[in-house]
VEXMITI-960970 format. One line per 3 residues: number of its first residue (from 1); for each residue z, y, x of C-alpha. Coordinates in Angstrom, 2 decimals, decimal comma, m for minus. Layout:
N
NUM	Z Y X  ...
# end
This chain:
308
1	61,97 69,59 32,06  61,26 69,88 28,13  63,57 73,39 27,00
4	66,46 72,28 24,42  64,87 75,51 22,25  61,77 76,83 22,43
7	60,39 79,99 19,55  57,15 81,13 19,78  56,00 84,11 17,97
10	58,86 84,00 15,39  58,51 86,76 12,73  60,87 87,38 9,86
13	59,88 89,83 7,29  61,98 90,34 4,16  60,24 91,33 0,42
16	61,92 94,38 0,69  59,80 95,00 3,75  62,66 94,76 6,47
19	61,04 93,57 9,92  63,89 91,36 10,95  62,09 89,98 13,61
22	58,90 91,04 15,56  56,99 88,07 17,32  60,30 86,59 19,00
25	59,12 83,88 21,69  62,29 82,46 23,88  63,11 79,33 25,68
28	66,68 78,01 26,60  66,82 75,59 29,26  69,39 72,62 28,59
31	72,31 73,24 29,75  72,82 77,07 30,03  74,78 79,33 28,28
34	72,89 81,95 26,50  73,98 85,14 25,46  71,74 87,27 23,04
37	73,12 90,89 22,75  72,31 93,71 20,72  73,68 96,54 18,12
40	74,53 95,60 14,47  71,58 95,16 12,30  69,17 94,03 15,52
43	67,99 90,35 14,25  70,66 88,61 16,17  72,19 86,39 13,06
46	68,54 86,34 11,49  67,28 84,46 14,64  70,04 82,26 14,62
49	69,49 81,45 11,14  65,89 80,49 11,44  66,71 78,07 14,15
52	69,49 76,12 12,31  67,11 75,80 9,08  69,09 78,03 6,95
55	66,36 81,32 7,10  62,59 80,88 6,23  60,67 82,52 8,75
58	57,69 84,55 7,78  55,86 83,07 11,36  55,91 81,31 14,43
61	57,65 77,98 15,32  60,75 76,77 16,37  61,18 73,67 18,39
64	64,42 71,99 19,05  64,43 69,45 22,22  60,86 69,21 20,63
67	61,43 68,87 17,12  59,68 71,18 14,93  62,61 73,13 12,58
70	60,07 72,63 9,78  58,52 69,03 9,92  61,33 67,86 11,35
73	64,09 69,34 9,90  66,64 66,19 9,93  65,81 65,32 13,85
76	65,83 68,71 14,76  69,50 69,84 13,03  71,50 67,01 13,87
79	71,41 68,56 17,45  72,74 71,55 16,64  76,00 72,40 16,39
82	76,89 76,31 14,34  79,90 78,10 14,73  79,24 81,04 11,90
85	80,58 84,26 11,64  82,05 83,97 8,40  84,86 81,59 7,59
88	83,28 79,12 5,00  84,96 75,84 4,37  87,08 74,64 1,75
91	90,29 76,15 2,48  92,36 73,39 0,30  91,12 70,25 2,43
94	93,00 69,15 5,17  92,19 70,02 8,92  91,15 66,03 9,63
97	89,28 65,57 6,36  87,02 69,00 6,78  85,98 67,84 10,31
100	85,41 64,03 9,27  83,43 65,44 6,39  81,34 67,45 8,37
103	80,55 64,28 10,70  79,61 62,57 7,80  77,22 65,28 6,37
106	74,48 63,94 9,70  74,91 60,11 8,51  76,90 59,12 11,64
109	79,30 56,40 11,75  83,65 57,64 11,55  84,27 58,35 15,28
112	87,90 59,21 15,28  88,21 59,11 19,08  85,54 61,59 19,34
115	86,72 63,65 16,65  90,83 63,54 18,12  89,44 64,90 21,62
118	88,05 67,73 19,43  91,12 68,38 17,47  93,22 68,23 21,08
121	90,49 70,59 22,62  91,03 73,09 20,56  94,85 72,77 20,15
124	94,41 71,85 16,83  95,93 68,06 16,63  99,19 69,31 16,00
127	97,84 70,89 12,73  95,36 67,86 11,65  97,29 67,38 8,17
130	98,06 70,36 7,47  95,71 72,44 4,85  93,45 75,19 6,09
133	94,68 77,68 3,76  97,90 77,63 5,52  96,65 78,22 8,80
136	96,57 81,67 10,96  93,09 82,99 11,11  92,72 82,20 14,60
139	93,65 78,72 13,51  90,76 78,93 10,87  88,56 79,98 13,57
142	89,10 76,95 15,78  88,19 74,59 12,47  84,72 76,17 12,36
145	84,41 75,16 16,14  85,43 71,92 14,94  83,59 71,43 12,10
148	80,43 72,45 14,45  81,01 69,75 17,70  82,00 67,06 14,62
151	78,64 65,08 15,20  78,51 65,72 18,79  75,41 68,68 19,08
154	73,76 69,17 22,22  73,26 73,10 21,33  75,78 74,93 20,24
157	75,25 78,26 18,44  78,54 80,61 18,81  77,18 84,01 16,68
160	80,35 86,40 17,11  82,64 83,70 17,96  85,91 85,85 19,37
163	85,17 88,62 16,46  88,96 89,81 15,47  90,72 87,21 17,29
166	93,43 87,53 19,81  93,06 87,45 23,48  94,50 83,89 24,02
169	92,20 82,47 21,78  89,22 83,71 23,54  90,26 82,75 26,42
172	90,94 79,14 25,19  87,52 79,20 23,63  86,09 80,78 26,93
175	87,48 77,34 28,80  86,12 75,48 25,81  82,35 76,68 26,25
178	82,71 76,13 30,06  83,50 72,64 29,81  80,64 71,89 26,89
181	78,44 73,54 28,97  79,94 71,29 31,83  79,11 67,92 29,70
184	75,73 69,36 28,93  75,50 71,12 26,05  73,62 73,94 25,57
187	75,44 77,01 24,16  73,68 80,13 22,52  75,79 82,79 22,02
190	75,95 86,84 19,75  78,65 88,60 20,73  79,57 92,62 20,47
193	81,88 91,76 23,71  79,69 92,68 26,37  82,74 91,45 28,95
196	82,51 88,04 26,96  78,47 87,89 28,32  79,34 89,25 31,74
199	81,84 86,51 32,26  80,05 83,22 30,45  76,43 83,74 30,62
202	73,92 82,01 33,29  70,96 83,96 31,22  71,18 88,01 29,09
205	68,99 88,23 25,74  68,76 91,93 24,59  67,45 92,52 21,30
208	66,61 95,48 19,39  65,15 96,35 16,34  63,57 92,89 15,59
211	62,45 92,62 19,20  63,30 90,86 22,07  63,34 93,55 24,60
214	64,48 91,68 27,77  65,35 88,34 29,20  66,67 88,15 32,51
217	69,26 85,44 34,48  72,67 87,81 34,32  72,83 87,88 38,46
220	68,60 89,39 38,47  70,00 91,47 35,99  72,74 93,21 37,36
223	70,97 93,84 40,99  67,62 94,71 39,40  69,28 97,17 36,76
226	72,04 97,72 37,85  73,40 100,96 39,78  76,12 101,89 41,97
229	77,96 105,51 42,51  79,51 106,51 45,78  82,25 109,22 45,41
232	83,79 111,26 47,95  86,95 112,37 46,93  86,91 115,93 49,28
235	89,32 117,82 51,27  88,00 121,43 50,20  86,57 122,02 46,59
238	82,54 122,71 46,98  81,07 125,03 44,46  77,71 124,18 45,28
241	76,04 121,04 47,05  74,95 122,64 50,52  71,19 122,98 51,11
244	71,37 120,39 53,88  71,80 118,03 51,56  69,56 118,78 48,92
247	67,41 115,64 49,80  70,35 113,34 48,26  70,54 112,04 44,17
250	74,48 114,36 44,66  76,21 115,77 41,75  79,78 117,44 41,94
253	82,49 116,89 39,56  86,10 117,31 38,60  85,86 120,90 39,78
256	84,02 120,02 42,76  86,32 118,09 44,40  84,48 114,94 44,11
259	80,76 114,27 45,30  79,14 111,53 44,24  76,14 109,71 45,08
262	74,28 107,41 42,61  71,35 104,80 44,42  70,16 101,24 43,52
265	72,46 98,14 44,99  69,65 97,00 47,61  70,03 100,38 49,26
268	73,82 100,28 50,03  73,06 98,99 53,68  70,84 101,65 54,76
271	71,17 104,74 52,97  75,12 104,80 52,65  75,10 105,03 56,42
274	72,94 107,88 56,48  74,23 109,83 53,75  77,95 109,47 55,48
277	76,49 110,98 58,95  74,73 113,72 57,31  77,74 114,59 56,18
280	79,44 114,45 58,90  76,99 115,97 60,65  77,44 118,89 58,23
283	81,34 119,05 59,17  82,03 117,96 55,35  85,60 116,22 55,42
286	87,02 113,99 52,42  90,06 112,10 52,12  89,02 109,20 50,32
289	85,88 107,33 49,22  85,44 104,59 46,23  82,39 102,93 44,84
292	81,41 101,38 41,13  78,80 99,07 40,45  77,15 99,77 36,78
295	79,03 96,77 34,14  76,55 94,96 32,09  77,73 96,64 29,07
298	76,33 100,36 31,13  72,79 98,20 31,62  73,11 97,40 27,86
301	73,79 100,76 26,53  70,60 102,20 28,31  68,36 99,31 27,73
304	69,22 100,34 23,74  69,09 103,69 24,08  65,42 103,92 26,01
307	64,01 102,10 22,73  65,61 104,21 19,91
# end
């Protein structure tokens, strides 16, 4: 099957000689959700930009559902919906007339059905006459979404989309994005909420720098990079790890009342045995014992780190 976006070699450099982007290539499959992540500053809303025609790129191509950005600018946009950062729109029109507006702005027909479900989707049909200036800011925030699924896209670009709002709204958009995603649409989202990625995404985008360091389906990504830590919580204090178990990745802590063991997930079944009879073995007794599995946001943070 054809991918809804496919960049190839996409390089943005600026006059003042900012490398925005270093030979990005990418494909999202229709259908997915996306989630590109990476620091402030990494290329994230430059990318983003060059897709949706508003950002000249300096090389490489951009194909949307296999429209070229650039020869095909018209074809290409009308399938994408953009949900910016930013709150841009007239703040003096009403609610109804800013998303009927923005319909209009692709040539397509009034739709009101389509554009009521929208409105009631994102709890905003209650406000549809009332002028955006009056609204809350999460309010605002749900007109952009609006504005964006107006002609009906079949990508959606979401860059920061729960940036300073409250938790019910996220949530509300979370359910949103799930049942786009659900109808087909394609969603491609930036966010700083690494917990927002862990829970949405099928696929994890880490760029850096200009450069896309890593692309990996979330579940591949969590067992591959991911790590887990055993800890022992101990009867009797330790003040040094005993010599017969010196073979073991051990480190003490909180005074030496904890031991804890750090190995890769596909280990667990084998070596947690072991380690637990040496022990034993060694007449070491604990009270308790507790494992963690590494979050997507620890896999982030050293992904970063290893390339600054």
């Amino acid at each position: 099957m054809r991918p809804m976006l496919s960049i190839s070699g996409l390089t943005k450099t600026y006059a003042s000689g900012l490398q925005a982007l270093r030979h990005v290539d990418l494909e999202i499959r229709r259908g997915e959700i996306f989630a590109l992540l990476g620091p402030n500053g990494a290329g994230k809303t430059t990318l983003i930009s060059i897709v949706c025609g508003i950002v000249t790129p300096t090389a490489g191509t951009v194909l949307v559902d296999g429209h070229d950005i650039a020869r095909d600018y018209r074809a290409a946009r009308a399938k994408i919906g953009l949900v910016p950062q930013e709150l841009h729109t007239d703040m003096f029109e009403t609610v109804w007339a800013t998303v009927s507006f923005s319909r209009g702005l692709f040539g397509l027909p009034p739709n009101p059905v389509h554009l009521e479900k929208v409105l009631r989707d994102l709890s905003l049909w209650g406000k549809r006459n009332d002028r955006i200036m009056t609204l809350s800011g999460g309010m605002k925030r749900r007109v952009l979404i609006a504005k964006a699924l107006a002609h009906e896209p079949e990508i959606l670009f979401l860059d920061e989309p729960t940036a300073g709002v409250d938790v019910e709204l996220r949530r509300d958009m979370w359910a949103l994005v799930r049942r786009l995603r659900d109808s087909g649409v394609t969603i491609i989202l930036t966010t700083h909420y690494i917990d927002e990625a862990e829970e949405m995404a099928d696929r994890i985008g880490v760029i850096n720098r200009g450069e896309l360091i890593l692309v990996e389906a979330k579940a591949e990504l969590m067992k591959k990079l991911g790590k887990k830590q055993l800890t022992l919580h101990l009867q009797e204090p330790m003040a040094a790890i005993p010599p017969g178990l010196g073979g073991w990745n051990l480190t003490l802590h909180n005074g030496g009342s904890e031991l804890e063991y750090s190995f890769d997930a596909t280990e667990e079944g084998t070596v947690i045995p072991a380690l637990l009879r040496r022990i034993s073995d060694l007449g070491i007794e604990f009270k308790d014992l507790n494992t963690r599995q590494s979050s997507l946001e620890d896999i982030f943070v050293s992904l970063v780190s290893e390339r600054t």
